[in-house]
N, C-alpha and C positions, 0 to 999 in steps of 0.2 A: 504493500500500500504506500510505504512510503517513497520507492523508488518512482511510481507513480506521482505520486504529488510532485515532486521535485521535477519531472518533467513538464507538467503541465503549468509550475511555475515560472520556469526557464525560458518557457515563452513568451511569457509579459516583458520580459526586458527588452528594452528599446534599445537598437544600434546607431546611435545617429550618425557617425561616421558611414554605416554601410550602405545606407538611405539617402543620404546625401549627393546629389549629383554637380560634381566639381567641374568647371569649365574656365580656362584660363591660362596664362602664361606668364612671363618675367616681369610684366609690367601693371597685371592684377588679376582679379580672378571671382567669378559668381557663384557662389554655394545656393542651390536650391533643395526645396525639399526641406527645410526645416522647421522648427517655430519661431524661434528667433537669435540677436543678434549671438547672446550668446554663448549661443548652439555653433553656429556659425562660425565663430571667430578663430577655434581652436583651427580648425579644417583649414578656412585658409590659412590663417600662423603657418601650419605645417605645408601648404603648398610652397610658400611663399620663401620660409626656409630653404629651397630648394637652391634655390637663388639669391641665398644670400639675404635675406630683406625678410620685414615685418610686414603683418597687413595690418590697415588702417581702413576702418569702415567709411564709405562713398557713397554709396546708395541701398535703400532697401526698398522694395514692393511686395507684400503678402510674404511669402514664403521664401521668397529670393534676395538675398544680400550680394551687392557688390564689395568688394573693396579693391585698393589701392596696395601691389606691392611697393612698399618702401625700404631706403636705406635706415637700420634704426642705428 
């Protein structure tokens, strides 16, 4: 029974990274799919890293955040 439960809890947790649909490049980048900014924020950071640079929030609409990579 309770290996059960434990499965059926396992599934309520939310991936927001996996959910998330990343679009962008050296110079910024849109996370959609989420609720908000700062859901958002880590996803890009971690894009943004790639290239050396932080992201800084630019625009948001519903579910979709832009930001700005920058030099921090």
């Amino acid at each position: 029974m309770i290996p059960v439960l434990a499965v059926l809890l396992g599934g309520c947790a939310y991936d927001v990274a996996g959910r998330a649909n990343v679009t962008g490049n050296e110079v910024g980048v849109t996370v959609n799919n989420v609720w908000n900014a700062n859901q958002a924020l880590p996803i890009a950071d971690d894009h943004c890293k790639k290239f050396g640079k932080a992201a800084r929030l630019r625009d948001s609409s519903g579910y979709a955040f832009s930001y700005d990579c920058i030099v921090p």
